[in-house]
C-alpha positions, 0 to 999 in steps of 0.5 A: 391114563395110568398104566400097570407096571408092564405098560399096559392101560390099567382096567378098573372094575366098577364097583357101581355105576353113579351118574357121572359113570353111566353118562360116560358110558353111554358116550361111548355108545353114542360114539359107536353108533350102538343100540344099547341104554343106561338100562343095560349098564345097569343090569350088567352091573347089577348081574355081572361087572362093569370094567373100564379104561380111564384117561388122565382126566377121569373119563372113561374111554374104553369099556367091556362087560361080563354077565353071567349066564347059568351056572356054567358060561359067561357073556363077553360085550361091550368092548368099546373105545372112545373114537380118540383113544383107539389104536392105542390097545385099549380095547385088547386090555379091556378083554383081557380084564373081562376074560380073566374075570370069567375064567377066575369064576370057572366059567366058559366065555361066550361072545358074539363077535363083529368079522374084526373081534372074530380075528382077535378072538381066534388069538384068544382060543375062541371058536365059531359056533354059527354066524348071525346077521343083524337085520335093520328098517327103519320106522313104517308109517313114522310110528314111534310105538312099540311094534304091534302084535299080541303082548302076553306077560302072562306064561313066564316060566314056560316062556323062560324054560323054552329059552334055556332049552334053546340057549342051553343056559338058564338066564330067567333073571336077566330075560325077566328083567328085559321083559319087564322093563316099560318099554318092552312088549312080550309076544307069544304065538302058538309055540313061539314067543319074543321079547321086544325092548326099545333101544338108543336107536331102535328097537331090538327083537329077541329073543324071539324063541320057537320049536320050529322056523314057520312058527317063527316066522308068523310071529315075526310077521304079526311083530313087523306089519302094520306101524313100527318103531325102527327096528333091528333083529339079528337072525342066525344065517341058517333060517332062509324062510326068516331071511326072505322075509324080513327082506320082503318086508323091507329089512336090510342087511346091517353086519354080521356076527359069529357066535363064540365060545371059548373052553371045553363043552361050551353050552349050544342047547337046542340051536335050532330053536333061536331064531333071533338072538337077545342081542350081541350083549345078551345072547 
């Protein structure tokens, strides 16, 4: 494993990522039990950078990503270390190399942490926003389809303008590509709309985007009834009439998270209106 001249792992930034790289990165993933696919490495890398920890063999073994959002904030994700390689820093080196990465660009760094990361990052001058938790069932009726309800590709500015208006952040290229992707349903009720995508494990709901709690809630149902992939959905804390139902219908509590930023006047937008979030990753 090469080093700096202090002793620290070196962190690669990819320039791009071939064959042999996103298998190793997706080992990573596989490894931590994560949802994420071969397609959001490639749109990281294609919006935002790719860094990495390789040891002497060339593999890959620890990884993080930075994704601009807007003009003014970006996304810290995918701090991941292979399962032999942890306990030796390298995940600590990996966000440093992603942090300067964003602070070299002027922008303010945003996260969503796990209870762990939230200690780390509190070292690093970040601060809680509000706290999440992911919600997880498996598939209904053995179905391996997509989750039925309404699919409306149609709308896509006002789609994307209620979103910025939520996250406070203009992320059209990046919401355009998750939606258009084959394997993704966009759904829209009345004054509420989510995007649904397939996943390693499951599929993701969000974001899932509406001006009030009840509208919300009557797309998530129409989302959740009837046959269903298995499916993860992270909602913020504060949404009880959400939470009850997704319990209802048969969801558990997986992890929590908090939302973080880091710097002065970070982007909060109209919070109430997330309901649930793209994805730890995402926003």
């Amino acid at each position: 494993m090469a080093s700096t001249e202090s002793g620290a792992p070196a962190v690669e930034t990819l320039a791009a990522l071939d064959a042999g790289s996103l298998a190793m990165l997706d080992a990573l993933v596989v490894a931590s039990g994560w949802n994420q696919t071969a397609d959001d490495w490639a749109l990281f890398a294609r919006h935002g950078s790719v860094h990495a920890v390789r040891d002497a063999d060339g593999q890959i073994v620890a990884s993080g990503a930075v994704l601009p959002l807007g003009a003014s904030a970006a996304w810290i994700s995918m701090i991941l270390v292979a399962p032999g390689s942890r306990g030796l820093g390298l995940g600590r080196s990996v966000f440093e190399q992603c942090l300067r990465t964003v602070k070299a660009a002027g922008r303010i760094a945003m996260l969503d942490a796990t209870p762990a990361g939230e200690r780390l990052y509190l070292q690093y001058g970040f601060t809680p926003l509000w706290r999440l938790s992911r919600w997880h069932r498996g598939p209904v009726d053995g179905s391996a389809a997509t989750a039925a309800a309404r699919s409306d590709d149609t709308g896509f500015d006002a789609l994307a303008a209620l979103d910025a208006e939520a996250l406070g952040l203009d992320r059209s290229a990046v919401l355009g590509e998750l939606m258009r992707r084959a394997d993704s349903r966009v759904l829209r009720h009345a004054q509420a709309f989510a995007v649904v995508r397939g996943g390693r494990i499951a599929h993701h709901i969000g974001p899932l985007v509406a001006t009030d709690e009840v509208s919300a809630a009557l797309l998530l149902r129409e989302l959740t009834d009837g046959r269903t992939p298995a499916l993860f959905v992270d909602v913020p804390d504060d949404r009880p009439l959400l939470r009850r139902q997704l319990a209802e219908a048969g969801f558990t509590l997986q992890r929590g998270f908090v939302r973080m930023a880091a710097g002065d006047a970070p982007a909060r937008g109209q919070s109430a209106f997330i309901h649930a979030i793209a994805g730890p990753e995402y926003g």
